[in-house]
C-alpha positions as CSV (number, residue, x, y, z in Angstrom):
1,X,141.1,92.5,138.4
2,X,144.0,90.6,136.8
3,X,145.3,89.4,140.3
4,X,141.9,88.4,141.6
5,X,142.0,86.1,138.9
6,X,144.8,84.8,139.2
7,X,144.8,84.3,143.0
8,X,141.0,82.6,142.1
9,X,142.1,80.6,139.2
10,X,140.8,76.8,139.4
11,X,144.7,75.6,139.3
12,X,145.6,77.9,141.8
13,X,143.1,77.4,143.8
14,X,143.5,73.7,143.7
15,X,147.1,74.6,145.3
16,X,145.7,76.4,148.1
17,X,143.4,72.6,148.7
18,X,146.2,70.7,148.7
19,X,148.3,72.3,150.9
20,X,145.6,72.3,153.6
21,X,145.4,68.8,152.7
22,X,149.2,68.2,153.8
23,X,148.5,70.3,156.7
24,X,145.1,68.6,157.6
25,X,144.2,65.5,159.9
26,X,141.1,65.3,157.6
27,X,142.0,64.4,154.6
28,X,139.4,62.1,153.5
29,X,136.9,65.4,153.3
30,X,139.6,67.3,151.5
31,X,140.6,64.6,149.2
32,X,136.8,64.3,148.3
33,X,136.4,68.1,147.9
34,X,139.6,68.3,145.7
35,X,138.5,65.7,143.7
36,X,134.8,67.5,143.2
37,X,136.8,70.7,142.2
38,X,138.7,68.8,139.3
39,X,135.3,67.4,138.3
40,X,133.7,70.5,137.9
41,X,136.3,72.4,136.5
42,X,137.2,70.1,133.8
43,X,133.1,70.0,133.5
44,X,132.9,73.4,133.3
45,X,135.1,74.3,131.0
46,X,134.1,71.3,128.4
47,X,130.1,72.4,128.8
48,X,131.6,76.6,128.1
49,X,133.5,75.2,124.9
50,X,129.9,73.1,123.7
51,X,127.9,76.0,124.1
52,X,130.1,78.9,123.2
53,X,127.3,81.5,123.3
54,X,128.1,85.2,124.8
55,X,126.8,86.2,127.8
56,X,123.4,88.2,127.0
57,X,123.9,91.8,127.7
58,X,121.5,94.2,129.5
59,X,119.3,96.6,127.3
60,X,118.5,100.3,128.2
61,X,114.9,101.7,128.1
62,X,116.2,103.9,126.1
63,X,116.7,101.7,123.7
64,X,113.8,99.4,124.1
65,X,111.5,102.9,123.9
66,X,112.6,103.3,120.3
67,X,112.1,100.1,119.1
């Protein structure tokens, strides 16, 4: 799981956008996608630090019959 994360990581992955954008003839589109990206990655991560809530967690019947 490490290395999918790391392969998927927003800066990484922002690497992978701009070498297609050297490689590219269209870079308008990928300039405007890479740009997005940053956007919503800064975004992202400020909005996870506001709210800084865990993720809920699944109950079991079990445990929801004795309650």
């Amino acid at each position: 799981m490490n290395i999918v994360s790391n392969l998927f990581n927003p800066i990484v992955c922002a690497g992978y956008v701009m070498a297609f954008y050297l490689l590219s003839h269209r870079r308008f589109e990928i300039l405007v996608f890479l740009i997005w990206f940053i956007f919503l990655s800064v975004f992202l991560t400020f909005m996870k630090s506001l709210i800084q809530q865990a993720r809920p967690y699944w109950m079991d019947i079990a445990d929801v019959k004795m309650l």
